[in-house]
N, C-alpha and C positions, 0 to 999 in steps of 0.2 A: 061464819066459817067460809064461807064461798067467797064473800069479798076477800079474804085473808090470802086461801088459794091463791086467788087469780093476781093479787098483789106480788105475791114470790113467784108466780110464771113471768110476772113484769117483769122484775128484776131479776131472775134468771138469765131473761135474754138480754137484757144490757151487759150482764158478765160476760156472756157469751162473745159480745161485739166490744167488750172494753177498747183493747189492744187492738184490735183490727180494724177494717174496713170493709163493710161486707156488700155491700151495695152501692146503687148511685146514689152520690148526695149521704152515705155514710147512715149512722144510728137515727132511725126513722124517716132518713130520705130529708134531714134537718140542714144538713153542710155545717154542723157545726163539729168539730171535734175537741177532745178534752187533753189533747197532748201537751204535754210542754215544752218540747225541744226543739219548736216548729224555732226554723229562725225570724227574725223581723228585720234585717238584713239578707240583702240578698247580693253576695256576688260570686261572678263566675268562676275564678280561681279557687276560693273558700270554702261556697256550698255546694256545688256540684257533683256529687257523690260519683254519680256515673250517670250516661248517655248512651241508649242501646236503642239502636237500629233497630225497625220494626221491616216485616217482608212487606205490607202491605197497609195501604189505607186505613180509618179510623175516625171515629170523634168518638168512643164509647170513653167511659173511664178505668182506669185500673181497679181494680180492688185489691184488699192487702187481705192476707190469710196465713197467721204467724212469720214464718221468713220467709213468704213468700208471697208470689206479685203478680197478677193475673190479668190478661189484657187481648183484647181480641183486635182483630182487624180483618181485610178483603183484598185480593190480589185477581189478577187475571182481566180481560182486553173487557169483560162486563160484570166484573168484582164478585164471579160467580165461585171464585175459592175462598171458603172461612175458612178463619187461623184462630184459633184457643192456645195463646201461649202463657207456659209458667217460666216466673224469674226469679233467681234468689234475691232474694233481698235486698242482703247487702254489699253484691258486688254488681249483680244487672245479669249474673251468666244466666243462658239459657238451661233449664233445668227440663223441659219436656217442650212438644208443640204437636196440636192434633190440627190436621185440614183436610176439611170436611167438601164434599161439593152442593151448592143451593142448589134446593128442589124448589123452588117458589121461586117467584119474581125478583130481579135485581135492580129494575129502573129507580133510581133516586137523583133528588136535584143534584148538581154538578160540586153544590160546594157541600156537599154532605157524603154520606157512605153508606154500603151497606151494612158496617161496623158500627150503628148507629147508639143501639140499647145497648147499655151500661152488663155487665153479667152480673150475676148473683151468686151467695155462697149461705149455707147453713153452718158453715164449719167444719166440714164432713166433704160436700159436695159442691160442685162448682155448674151451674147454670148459667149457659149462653145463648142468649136469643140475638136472632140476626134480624136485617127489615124482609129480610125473603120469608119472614117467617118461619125460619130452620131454627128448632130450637133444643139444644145436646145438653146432657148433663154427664160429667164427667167425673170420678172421685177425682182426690189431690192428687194421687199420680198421674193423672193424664188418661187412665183407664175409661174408654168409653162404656156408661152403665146403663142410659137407653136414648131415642133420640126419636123428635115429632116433626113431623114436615109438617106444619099448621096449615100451608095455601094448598096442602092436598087434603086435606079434612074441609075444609071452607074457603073455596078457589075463590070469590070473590071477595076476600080481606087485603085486599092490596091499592095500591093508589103510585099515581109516578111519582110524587115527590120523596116518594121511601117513608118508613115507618121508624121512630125512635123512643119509642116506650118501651120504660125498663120495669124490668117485673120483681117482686119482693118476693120473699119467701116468710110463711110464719107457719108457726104450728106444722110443719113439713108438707103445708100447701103453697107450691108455686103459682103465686098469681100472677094472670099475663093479662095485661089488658092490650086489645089489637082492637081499633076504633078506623073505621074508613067510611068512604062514600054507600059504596058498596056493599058491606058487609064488615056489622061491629059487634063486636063481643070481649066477652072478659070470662074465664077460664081457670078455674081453682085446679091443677095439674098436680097430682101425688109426686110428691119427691122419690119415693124410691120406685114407682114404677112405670110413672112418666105417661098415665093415664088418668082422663079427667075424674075426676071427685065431683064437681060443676060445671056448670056454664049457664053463663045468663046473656041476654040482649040489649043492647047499648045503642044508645042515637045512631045512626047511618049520617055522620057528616066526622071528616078525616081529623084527630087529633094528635097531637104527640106528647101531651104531659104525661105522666109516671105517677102510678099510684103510691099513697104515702103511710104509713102505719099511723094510729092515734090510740091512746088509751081511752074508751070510753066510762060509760056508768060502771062502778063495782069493779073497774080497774080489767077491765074483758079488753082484749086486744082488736083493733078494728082496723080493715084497711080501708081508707077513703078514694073514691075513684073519681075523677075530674073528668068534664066533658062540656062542650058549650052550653046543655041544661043547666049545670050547676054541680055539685057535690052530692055522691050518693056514699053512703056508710054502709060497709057489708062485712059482715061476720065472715073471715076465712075460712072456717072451717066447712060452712055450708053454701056460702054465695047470698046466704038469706040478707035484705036490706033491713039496715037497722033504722036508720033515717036519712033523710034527704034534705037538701036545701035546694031551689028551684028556681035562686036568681040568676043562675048563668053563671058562667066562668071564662077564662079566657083556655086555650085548645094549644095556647106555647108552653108560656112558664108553668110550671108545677108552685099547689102550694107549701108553704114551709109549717112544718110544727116545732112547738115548743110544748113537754109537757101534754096538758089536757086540749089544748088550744088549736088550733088549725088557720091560718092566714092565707085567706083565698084570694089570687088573680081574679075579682069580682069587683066589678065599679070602680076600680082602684083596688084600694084591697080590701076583704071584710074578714074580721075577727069571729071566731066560730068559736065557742067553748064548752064541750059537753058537760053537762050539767048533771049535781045529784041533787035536785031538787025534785023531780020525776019527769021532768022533760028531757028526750035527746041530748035537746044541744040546744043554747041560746046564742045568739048573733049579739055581739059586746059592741061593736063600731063598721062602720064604712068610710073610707078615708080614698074621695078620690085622688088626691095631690100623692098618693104613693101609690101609683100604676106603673108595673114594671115593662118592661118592654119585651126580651126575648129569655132573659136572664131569670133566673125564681127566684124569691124572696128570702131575705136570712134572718133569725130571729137571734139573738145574743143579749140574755138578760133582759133587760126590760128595754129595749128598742127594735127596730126592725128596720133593714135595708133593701132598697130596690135600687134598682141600674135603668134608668130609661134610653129611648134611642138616641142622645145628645149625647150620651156617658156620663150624665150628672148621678150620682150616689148621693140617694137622700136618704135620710135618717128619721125615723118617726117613733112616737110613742107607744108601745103596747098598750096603755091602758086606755086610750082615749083614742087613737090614731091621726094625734096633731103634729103634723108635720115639725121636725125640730130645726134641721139645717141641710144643707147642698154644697157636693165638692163637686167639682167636674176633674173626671180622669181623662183620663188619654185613650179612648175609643177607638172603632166601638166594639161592643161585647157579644159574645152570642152568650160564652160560657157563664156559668152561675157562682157566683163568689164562694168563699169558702170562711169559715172562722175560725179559728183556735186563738182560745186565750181573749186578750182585749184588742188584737190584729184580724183583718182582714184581707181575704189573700182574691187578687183577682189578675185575670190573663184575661189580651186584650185578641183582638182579630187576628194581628199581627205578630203575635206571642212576644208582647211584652209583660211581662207580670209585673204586680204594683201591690204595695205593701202598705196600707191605711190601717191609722194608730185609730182606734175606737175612743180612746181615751182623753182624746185631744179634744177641746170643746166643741170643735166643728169638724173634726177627723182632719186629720190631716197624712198625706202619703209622705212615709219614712224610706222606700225604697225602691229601687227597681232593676228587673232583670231582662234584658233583651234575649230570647232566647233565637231570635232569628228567622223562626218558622210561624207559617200562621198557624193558629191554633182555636178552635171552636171547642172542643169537647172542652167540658167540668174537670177542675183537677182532682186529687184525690189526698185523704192526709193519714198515715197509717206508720207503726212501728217506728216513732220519729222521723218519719221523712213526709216530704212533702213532693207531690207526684204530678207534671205534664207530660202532656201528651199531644204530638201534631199526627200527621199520616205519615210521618218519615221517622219519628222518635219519640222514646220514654224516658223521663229527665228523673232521676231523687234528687231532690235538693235536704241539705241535713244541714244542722248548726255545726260549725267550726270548733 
């Protein structure tokens, strides 16, 4: 009966996230989305639905929340003004904007922001964390409902290159992982009243991956936290470690899931699969020829993609992690690819996006869009559109 439970709390929350985008990197923090309208052409006459001017700085990604579009940024002579702004959908109008002033530190490296984490949504509520650490929760209108200055609770979680971990929400615990030199922790935060539930102690060395959700045994919801030790698994609702893996990880890219499965920036990459045999979780493969670079790995079906620092897009095998094939795109990339469908959607430094057929023996790019600005943050794929974002603007792209 309890597995049965915990199986309809699964699939609860994917109803929940069908249609939407609720997070960085989308349903489990995967980049994979199930839309179909995504187009696989891209041009600027045709798809460009709309382009809206953002006030201030950025690399976070949009999130989508039925017909509406949620997007944070930074303005001011030391990016000490946060912006929480909501857009309709389907035209780009401005529908609300709250700005908030940082109570935490603002130093971040020069091509990054303090727009950095992606914000979060339950479907209800809209959670924005900045790298000052300022972290608001706002219903859908714009109403501010409470708000945590984190580097005044724990003054030494800060670092100058700025901070960009995005925080998930499950079971109405906002989990925040903030990782520094200094001072590292991770933070089960109550959605509705914006006070810790937990908190536990993390490596003291700076990271910026983004924790990822996984189903574990008996279909129990679990979020996985990355750090250069390795992978630790902890029960949301408690912070309690469920299990650990201890070969290290890399501290950029985040890993991807598929499923029961976890694919770690480790040696290349290692395949993790929780197990109902009465173990955790078993290690399936290591595969170093797919070691990604700054970009996180995408899983679609039975293969997996990584981006290295060349800008070669390899292609490997889930079940074994033997490498299959190598395109080289048009580099280079900070941003993490995206999928819908048998298409691959990726923006390059320079914001050019590029449009890789999965399908094609060796992939092959079917398109491309210059959108003119440079572009670092992840894009975003929600309510048929497909969503960048520079520090000067927010694009929907739609099929014609």
């Amino acid at each position: 009966m309890r597995r049965i439970l915990a199986m309809v709390c699964f699939l609860v929350v994917f109803q929940v996230w069908g249609g939407d985008w609720l997070q960085f990197r989308g349903p489990q923090g995967a980049g994979v989305s199930d839309e179909t309208q995504i187009p696989t052409t891209l041009d600027a006459k045709k798809n460009i639905a709309w382009k809206k001017a953002l006030p201030g700085r950025g690399l976070s990604s949009a999130i989508i929340v039925g017909d509406r579009v949620f997007v944070t940024c930074t303005s001011g002579p030391n990016q000490e003004r946060l912006h929480v702004i909501c857009l309709n959908a389907a035209d780009g109008s401005s529908l609300w904007e709250r700005q908030f002033w940082a109570t935490g530190r603002t130093t971040c490296h020069e091509k990054i922001s303090v727009a950095a984490p992606t914000p979060v949504s339950d479907g209800k509520r809209i959670i924005a964390l900045f790298s000052s650490n300022d972290l608001f929760c706002l219903d859908l209108d714009g109403n501010l409902l409470w708000l945590r200055g984190l580097m005044r609770d724990y003054p030494n979680a800060s670092n100058g290159l700025g901070l960009a971990s995005s925080p998930v929400v499950v079971d109405g615990v906002v989990v925040t992982q903030i990782e520094t030199d200094g001072e590292a922790f991770v933070a089960g935060i109550d959605a509705t009243t914006g006070l810790n539930r937990w908190k536990i102690d993390r490596p003291k060395k700076a990271n910026w991956t983004s924790p990822s959700i996984l189903r574990g045994a008996q279909g129990a919801m679990l979020v996985t936290l990355q750090s250069s030790t390795g992978i630790s698994a902890i029960d949301p609702k408690t912070g309690v470690e469920v299990w650990k893996y201890s070969d290290g990880a890399s501290t950029v890219p985040s890993s991807a899931v598929r499923g029961d499965t976890l694919y770690v920036p480790s040696s290349g990459i290692t395949a993790l699969q929780t197990s109902t045999d009465g173990q955790p979780f078993k290690q399936l493969w290591k595969a170093s020829q797919l070691r990604p670079a700054t970009a996180s790995p995408v899983v679609v079906d039975e293969r997996i993609y990584t981006l290295n620092d060349a800008g070669v897009l390899t292609c490997g095998d889930t079940t074994e992690g033997k490498r299959l094939w190598q395109l080289r795109l048009k580099g280079p990339f900070s941003a993490t690819p995206l999928a819908a469908g048998q298409h691959l959607y990726l923006v390059n430094e320079k914001g050019l996006a590029q449009v890789v057929d999965l399908s094609k023996p060796e992939g092959q790019v079917v398109s491309e869009l210059d959108l003119g600005e440079p572009i670092i943050g992840t894009p975003s794929i929600g309510g048929g559109g497909l969503y960048f974002r520079s520090d000067g603007h927010l694009w929907k792209i739609i099929k014609s």
